[in-house]
N, C-alpha and C positions, 0 to 999 in steps of 0.2 A: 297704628304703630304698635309693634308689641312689645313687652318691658318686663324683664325677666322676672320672674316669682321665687319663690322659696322652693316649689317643686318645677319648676323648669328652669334647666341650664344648658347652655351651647356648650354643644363638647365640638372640640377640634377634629376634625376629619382624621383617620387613619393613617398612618403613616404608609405609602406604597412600601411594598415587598422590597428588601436589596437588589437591586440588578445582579444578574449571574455573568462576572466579565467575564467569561468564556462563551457566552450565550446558548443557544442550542445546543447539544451534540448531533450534530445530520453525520458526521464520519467516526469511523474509527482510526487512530492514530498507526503507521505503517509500523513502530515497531510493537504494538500490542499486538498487529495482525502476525504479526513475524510469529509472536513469542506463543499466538492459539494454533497456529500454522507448523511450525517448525520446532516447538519448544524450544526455541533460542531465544534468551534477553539480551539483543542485541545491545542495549543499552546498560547495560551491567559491566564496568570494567575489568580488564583482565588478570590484573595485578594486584586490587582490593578488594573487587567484586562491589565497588561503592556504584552510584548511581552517573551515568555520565548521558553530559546536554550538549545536546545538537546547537552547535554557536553559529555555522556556516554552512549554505550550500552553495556548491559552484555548479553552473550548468554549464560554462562556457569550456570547451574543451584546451580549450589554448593553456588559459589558467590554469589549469587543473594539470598539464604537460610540464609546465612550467614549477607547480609547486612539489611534483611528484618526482622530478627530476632534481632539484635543489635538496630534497630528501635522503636521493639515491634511491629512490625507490621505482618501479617500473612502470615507466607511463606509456607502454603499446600493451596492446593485444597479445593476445596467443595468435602465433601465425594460421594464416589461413590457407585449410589445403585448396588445391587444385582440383576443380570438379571432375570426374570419374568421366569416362567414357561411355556412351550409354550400352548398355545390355545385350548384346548382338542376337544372343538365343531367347527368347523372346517366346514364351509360350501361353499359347492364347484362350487356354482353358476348357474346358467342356462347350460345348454348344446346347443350348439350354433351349436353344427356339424349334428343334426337332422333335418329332415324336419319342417318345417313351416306349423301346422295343419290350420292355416286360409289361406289357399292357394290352398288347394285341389278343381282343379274345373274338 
């Protein structure tokens, strides 16, 4: 059994590192990509220019019709046109699988 000395003391282990509660970074955030992209801080508001937080996403379109409408704001699309008629004259380009008449020697 060993029995501590004058020059040997047990020292306590280390304290582990603080955990990073964010953990990894494996992505970058959509509006930072926005703002290296587009130069737009998307998250920067319009009227103080202070910093503004994402509180809600809705994915469900019902919702989102519903809250856009109680707004007054406009919850359809831009209309959608009517597909074209296809192209009648229709030109079919060089023929590339022929010989090459400036080459004839």
């Amino acid at each position: 059994m060993l029995t501590p000395s004058a020059d040997f003391t047990l020292a306590s282990p280390p304290e582990p590192p603080a955990p990073n509660r964010l953990g990894p970074r494996y992505r970058v955030p959509w509006a930072e990509l926005l703002r290296k992209v587009f130069s737009l801080d998307v998250l920067a508001c319009p009227r103080c220019g202070g910093r503004m937080e994402l509180i809600a996403f809705i994915a469900e379109a019902g919702v989102a019709k519903r809250i856009l409408d109680h707004l007054g704001l406009a919850s359809t699309g831009p209309p959608v046109p009517k597909p074209r008629a296809p192209y009648e004259a229709f030109d079919p380009g060089p023929e590339y699988g022929g010989a090459d008449p400036s080459n004839d020697d």
